[in-house]
Structures are given as structure tokens and as C-alpha cells.
N, CA, C and O atoms as a printed pandas DataFrame, in Angstrom:
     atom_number atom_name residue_name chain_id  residue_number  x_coord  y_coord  z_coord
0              1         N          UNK        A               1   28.081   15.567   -7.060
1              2        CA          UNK        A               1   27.852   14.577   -6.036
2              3         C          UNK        A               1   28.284   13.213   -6.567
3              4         O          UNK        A               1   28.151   12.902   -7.750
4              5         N          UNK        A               2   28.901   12.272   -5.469
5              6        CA          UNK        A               2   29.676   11.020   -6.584
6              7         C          UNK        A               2   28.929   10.099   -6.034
7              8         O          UNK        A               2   28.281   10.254   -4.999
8              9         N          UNK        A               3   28.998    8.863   -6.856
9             10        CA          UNK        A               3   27.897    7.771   -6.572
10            11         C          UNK        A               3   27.852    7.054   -4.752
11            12         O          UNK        A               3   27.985    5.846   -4.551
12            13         N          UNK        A               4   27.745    7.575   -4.172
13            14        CA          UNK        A               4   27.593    6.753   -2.894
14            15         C          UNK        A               4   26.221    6.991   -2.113
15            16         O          UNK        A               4   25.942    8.144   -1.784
16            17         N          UNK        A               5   25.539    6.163   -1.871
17            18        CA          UNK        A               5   24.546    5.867   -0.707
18            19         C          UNK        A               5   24.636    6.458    0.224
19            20         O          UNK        A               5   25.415    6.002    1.061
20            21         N          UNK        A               6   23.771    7.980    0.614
21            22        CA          UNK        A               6   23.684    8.504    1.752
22            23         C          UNK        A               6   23.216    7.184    3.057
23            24         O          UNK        A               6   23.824    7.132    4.126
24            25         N          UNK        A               7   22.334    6.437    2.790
25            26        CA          UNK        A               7   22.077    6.334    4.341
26            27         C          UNK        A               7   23.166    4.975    4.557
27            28         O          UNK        A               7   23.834    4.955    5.591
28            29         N          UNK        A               8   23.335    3.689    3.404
29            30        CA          UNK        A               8   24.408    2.971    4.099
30            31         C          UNK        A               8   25.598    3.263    3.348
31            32         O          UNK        A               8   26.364    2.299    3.355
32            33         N          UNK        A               9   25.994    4.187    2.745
33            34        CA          UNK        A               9   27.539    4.138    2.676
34            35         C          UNK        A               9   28.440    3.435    1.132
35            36         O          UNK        A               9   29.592    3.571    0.720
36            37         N          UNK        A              10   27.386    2.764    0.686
37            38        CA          UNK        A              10   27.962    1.952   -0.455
38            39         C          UNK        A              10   27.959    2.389   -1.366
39            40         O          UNK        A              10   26.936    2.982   -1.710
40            41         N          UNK        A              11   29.027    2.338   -2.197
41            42        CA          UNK        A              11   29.823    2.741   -3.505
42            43         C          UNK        A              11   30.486    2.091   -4.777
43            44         O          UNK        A              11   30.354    0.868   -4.814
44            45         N          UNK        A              12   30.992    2.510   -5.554
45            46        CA          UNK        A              12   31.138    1.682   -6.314
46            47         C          UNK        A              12   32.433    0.879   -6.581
47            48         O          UNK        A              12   33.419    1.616   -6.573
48            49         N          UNK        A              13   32.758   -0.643   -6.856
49            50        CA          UNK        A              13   33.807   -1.320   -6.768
50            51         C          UNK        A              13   34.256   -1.214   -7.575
51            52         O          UNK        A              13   33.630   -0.796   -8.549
52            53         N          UNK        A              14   36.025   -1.624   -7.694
53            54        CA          UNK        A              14   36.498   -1.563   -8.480
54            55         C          UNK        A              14   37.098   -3.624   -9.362
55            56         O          UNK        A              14   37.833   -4.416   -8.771
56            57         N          UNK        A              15   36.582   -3.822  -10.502
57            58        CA          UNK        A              15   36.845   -5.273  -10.860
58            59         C          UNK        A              15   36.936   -5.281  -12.440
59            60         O          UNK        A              15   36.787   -4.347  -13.229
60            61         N          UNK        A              16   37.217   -6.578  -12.658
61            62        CA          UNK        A              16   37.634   -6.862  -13.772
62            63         C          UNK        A              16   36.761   -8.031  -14.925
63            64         O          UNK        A              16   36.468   -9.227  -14.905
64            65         N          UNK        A              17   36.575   -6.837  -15.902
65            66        CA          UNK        A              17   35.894   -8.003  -17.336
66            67         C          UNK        A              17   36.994   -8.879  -17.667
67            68         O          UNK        A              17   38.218   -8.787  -17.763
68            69         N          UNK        A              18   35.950   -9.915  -17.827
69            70        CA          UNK        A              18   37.229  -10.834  -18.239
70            71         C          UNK        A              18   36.283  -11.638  -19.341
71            72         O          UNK        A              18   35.115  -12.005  -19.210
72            73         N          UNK        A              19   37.171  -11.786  -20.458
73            74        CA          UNK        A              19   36.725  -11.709  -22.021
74            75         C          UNK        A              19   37.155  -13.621  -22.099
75            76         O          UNK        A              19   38.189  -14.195  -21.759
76            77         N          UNK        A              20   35.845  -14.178  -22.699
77            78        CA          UNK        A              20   35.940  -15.470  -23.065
78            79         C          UNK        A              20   37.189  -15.992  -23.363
79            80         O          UNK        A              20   37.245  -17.221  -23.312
80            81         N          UNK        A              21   38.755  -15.087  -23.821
81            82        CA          UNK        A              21   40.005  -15.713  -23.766
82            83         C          UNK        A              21   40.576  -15.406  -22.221
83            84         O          UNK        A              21   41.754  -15.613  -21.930
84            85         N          UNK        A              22   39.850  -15.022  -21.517
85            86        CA          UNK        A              22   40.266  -14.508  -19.819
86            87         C          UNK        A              22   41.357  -13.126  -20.246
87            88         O          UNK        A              22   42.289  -12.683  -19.575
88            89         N          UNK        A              23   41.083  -12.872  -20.983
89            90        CA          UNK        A              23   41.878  -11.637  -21.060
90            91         C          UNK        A              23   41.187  -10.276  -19.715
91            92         O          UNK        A              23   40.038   -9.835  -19.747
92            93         N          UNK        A              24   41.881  -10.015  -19.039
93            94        CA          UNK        A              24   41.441   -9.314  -17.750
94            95         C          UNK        A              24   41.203   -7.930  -18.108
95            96         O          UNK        A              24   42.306   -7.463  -18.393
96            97         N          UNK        A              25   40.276   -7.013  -18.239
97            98        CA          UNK        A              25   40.271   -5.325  -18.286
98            99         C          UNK        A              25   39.828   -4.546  -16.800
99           100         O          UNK        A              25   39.616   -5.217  -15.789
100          101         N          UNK        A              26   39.770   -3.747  -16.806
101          102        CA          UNK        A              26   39.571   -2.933  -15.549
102          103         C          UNK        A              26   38.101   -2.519  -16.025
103          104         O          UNK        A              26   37.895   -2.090  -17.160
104          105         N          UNK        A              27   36.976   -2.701  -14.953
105          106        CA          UNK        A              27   36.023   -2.229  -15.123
106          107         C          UNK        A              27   35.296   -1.039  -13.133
107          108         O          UNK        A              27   35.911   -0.434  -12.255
108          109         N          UNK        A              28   34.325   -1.228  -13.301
109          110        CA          UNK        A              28   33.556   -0.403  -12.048
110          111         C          UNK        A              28   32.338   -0.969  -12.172
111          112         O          UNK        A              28   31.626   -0.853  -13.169
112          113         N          UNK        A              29   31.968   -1.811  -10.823
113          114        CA          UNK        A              29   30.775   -2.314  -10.734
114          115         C          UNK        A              29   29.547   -1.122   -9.878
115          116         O          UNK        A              29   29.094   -1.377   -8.761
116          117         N          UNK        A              30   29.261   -0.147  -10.484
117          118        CA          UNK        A              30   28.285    0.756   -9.795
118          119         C          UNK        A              30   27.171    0.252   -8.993
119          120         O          UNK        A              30   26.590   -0.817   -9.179
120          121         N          UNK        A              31   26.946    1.044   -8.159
121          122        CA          UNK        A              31   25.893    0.873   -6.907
122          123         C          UNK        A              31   24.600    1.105   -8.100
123          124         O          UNK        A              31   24.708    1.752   -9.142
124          125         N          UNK        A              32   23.343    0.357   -7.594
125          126        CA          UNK        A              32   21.729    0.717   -7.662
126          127         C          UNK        A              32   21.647    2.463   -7.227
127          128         O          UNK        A              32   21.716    2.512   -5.999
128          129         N          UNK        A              33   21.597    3.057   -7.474
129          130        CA          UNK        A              33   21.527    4.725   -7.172
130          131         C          UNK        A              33   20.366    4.896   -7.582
131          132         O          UNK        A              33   20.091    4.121   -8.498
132          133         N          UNK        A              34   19.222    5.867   -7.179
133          134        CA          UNK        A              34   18.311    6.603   -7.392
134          135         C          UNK        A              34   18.027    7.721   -6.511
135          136         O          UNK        A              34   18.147    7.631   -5.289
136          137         N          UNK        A              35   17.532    9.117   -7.310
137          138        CA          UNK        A              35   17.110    9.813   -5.992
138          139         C          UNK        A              35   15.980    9.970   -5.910
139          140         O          UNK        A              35   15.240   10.001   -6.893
140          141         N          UNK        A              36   15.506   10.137   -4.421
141          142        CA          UNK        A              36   13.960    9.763   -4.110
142          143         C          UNK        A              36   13.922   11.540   -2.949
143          144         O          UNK        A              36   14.870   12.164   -2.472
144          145         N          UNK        A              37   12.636   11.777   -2.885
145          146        CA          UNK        A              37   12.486   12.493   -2.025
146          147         C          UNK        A              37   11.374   12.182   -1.281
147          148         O          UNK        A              37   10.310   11.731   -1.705
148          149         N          UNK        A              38   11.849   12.598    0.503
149          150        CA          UNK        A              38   11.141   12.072    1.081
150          151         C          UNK        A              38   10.243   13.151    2.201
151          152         O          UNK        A              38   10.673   14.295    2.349
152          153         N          UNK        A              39    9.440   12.861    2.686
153          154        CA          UNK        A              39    8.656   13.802    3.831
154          155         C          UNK        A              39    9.233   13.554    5.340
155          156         O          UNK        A              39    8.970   12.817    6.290
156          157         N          UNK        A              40    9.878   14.264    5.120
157          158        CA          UNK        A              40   10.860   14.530    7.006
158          159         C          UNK        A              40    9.665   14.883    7.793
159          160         O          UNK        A              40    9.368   16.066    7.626
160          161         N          UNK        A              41    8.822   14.203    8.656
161          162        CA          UNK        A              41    7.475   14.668    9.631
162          163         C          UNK        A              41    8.491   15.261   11.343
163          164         O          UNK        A              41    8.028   16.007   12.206
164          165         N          UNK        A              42    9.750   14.682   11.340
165          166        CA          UNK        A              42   10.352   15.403   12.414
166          167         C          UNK        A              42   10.934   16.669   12.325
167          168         O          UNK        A              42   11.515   17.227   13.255
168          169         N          UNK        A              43   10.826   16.975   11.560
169          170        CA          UNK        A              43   11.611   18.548   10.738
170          171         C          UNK        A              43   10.956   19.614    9.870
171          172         O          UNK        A              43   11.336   20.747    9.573
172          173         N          UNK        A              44    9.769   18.869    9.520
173          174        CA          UNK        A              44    8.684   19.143    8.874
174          175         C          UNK        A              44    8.899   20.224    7.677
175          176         O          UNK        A              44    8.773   21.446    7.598
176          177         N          UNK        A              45    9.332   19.060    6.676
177          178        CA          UNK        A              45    9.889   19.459    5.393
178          179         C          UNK        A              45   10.547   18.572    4.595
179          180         O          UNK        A              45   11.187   17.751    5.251
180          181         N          UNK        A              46   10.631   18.425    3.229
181          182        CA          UNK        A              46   11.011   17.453    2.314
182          183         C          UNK        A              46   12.707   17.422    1.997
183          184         O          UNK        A              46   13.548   18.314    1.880
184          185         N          UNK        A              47   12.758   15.860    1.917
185          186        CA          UNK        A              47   14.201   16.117    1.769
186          187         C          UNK        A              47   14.592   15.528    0.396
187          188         O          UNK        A              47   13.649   15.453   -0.393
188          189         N          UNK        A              48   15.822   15.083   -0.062
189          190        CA          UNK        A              48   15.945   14.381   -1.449
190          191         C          UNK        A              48   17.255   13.874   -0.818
191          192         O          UNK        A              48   18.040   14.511   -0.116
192          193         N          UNK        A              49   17.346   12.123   -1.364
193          194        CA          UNK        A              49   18.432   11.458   -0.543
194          195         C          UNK        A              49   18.562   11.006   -2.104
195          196         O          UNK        A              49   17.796   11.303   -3.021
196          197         N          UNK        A              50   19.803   10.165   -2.159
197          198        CA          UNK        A              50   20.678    9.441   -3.602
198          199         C          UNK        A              50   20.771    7.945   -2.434
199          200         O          UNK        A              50   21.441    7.623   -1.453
200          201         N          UNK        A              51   19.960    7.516   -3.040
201          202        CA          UNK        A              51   19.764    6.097   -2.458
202          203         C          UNK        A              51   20.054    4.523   -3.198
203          204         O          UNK        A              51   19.610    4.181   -4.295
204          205         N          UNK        A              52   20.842    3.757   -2.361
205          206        CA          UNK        A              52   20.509    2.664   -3.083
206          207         C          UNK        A              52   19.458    1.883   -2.674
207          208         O          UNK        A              52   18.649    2.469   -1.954
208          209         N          UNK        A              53   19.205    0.588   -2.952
209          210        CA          UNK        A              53   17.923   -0.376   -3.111
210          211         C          UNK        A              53   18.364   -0.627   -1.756
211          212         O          UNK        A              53   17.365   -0.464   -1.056
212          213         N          UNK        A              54   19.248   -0.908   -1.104
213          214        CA          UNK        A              54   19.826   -1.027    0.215
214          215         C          UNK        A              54   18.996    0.039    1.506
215          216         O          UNK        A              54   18.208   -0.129    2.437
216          217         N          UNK        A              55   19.660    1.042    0.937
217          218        CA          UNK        A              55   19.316    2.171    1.524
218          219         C          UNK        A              55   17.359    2.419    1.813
219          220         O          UNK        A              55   16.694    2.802    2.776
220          221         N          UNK        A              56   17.166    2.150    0.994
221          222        CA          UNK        A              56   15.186    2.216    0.824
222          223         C          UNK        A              56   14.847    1.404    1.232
223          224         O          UNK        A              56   13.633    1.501    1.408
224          225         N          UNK        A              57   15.409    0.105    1.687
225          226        CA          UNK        A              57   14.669   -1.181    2.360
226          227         C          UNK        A              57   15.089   -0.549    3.478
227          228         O          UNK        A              57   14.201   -0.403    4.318
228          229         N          UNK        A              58   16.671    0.078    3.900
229          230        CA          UNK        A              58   16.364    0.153    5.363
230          231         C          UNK        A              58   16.021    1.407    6.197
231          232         O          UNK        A              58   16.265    1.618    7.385
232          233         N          UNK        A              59   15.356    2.239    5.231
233          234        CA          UNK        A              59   14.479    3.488    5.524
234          235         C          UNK        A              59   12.939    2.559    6.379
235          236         O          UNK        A              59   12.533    2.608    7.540
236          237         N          UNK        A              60   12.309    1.588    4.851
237          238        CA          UNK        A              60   11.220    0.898    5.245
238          239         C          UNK        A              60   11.076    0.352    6.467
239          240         O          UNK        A              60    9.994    0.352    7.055
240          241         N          UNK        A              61   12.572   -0.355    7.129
241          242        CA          UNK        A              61   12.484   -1.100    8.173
242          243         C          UNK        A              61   12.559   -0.164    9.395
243          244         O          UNK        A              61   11.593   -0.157   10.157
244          245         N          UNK        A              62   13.699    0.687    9.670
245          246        CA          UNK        A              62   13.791    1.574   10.663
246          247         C          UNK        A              62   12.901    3.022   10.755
247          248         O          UNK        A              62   13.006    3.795   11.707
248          249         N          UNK        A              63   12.025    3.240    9.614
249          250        CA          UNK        A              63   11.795    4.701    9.643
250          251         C          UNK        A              63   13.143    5.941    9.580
251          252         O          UNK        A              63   14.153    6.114   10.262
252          253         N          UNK        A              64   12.527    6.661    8.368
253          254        CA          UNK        A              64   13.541    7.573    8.232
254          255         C          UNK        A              64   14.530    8.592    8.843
255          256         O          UNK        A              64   15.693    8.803    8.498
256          257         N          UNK        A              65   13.785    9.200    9.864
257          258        CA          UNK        A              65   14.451    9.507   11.347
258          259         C          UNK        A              65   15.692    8.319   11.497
259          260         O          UNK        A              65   16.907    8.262   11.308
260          261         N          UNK        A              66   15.006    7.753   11.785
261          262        CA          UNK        A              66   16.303    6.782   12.356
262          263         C          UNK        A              66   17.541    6.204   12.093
263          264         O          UNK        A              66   18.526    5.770   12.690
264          265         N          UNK        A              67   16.910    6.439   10.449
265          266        CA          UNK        A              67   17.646    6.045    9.382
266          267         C          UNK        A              67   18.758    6.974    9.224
267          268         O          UNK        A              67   19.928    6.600    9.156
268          269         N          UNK        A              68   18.308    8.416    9.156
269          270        CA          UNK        A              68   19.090    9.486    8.659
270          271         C          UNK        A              68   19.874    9.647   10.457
271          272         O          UNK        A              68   20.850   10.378   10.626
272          273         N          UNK        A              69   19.505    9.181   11.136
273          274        CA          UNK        A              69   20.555    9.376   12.419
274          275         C          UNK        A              69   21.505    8.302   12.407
275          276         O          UNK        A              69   22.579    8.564   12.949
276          277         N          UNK        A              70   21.356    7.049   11.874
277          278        CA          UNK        A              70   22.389    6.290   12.152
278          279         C          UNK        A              70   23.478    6.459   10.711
279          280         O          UNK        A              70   24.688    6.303   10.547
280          281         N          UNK        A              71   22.425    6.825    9.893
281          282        CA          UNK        A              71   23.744    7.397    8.720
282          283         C          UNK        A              71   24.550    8.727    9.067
283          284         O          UNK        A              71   25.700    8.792    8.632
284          285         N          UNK        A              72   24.024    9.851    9.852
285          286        CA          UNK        A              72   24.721   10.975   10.215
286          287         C          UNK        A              72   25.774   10.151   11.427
287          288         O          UNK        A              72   26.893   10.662   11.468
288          289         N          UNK        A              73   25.605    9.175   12.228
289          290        CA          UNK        A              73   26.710    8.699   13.250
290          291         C          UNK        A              73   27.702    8.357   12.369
291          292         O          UNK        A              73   28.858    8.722   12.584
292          293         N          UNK        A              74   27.392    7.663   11.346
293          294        CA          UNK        A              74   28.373    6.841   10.757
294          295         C          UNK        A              74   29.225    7.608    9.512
295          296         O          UNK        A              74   29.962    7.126    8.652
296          297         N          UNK        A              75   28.716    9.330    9.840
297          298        CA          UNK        A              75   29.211   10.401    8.712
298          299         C          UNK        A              75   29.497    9.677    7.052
299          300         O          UNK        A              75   30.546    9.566    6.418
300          301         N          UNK        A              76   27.585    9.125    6.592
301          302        CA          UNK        A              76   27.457    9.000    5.138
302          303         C          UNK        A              76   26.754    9.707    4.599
303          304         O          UNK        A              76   26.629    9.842    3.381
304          305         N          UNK        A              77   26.033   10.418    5.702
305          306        CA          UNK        A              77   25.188   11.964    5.106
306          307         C          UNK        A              77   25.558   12.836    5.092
307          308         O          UNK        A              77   25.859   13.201    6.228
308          309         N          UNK        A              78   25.866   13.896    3.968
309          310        CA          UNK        A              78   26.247   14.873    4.060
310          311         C          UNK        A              78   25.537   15.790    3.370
311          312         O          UNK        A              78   24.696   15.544    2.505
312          313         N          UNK        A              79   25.958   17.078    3.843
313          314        CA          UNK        A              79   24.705   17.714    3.408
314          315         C          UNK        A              79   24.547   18.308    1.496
315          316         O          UNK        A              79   23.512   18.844    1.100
């Protein structure tokens, strides 16, 4: 499974260290990732999502239902 945020989508960038002579390298700024599992009460059964800090505030705000429907519209959930 590769680093991206089931419910909003976000992943990791691609940028550059740049060393006190500005010498430029290629680096990857990774997403906040954690996985959490949660109690689905509409399905009635536990699920496990790879979430960022993003993603868990806007579980908190919308409720998870809602959450996991507007991420399935926007095809970032997969199974």
C-alpha cells in the first residue's frame, strides 16, 4: 500500500534540500500517515483507514460515513 490518504487524497511531494552552499538535491516531503481503526456503526463492523492528520480532523468534523462517501466519490478509497 503506498503512502496516500484514504479519505483526502494527499501524498507525498516531490522537492529539494538545499545545503547552506544552495547546492540543490532531490528529496520527498512525506504525508503525516498513521493507521487508525475505526467502528463503522452503518455497516456494523471495524474498519482500518491509513490516514493523515488531515484526514482525522475531517472524519471529526463530518462523521465517518460521510467521510468515507465523499472519499469513495472522489475514488481515494480503495479497498
Amino acid at each position: 500500500m503506498s503512502k496516500i490518504c484514504q479519505i483526502t487524497g494527499k501524498k507525498a511531494m516531490v522537492g529539494n534540500n538545499v545545503s547552506h552552499s544552495k547546492r540543490r538535491t532531490k528529496r520527498t516531503f512525506d504525508v503525516n500517515l498513521f493507521t487508525k481503526k475505526f467502528y463503522w456503526v452503518e455497516q456494523d463492523m471495524w474498519i482500518s483507514l491509513k490516514l493523515s492528520a488531515a484526514g482525522l480532523r475531517t472524519i471529526n468534523k463530518l462523521g465517518l460515513d460521510a467521510a468515507i462517501k465523499k472519499a469513495a466519490e472522489k475514488g481515494f478509497l480503495y479497498a
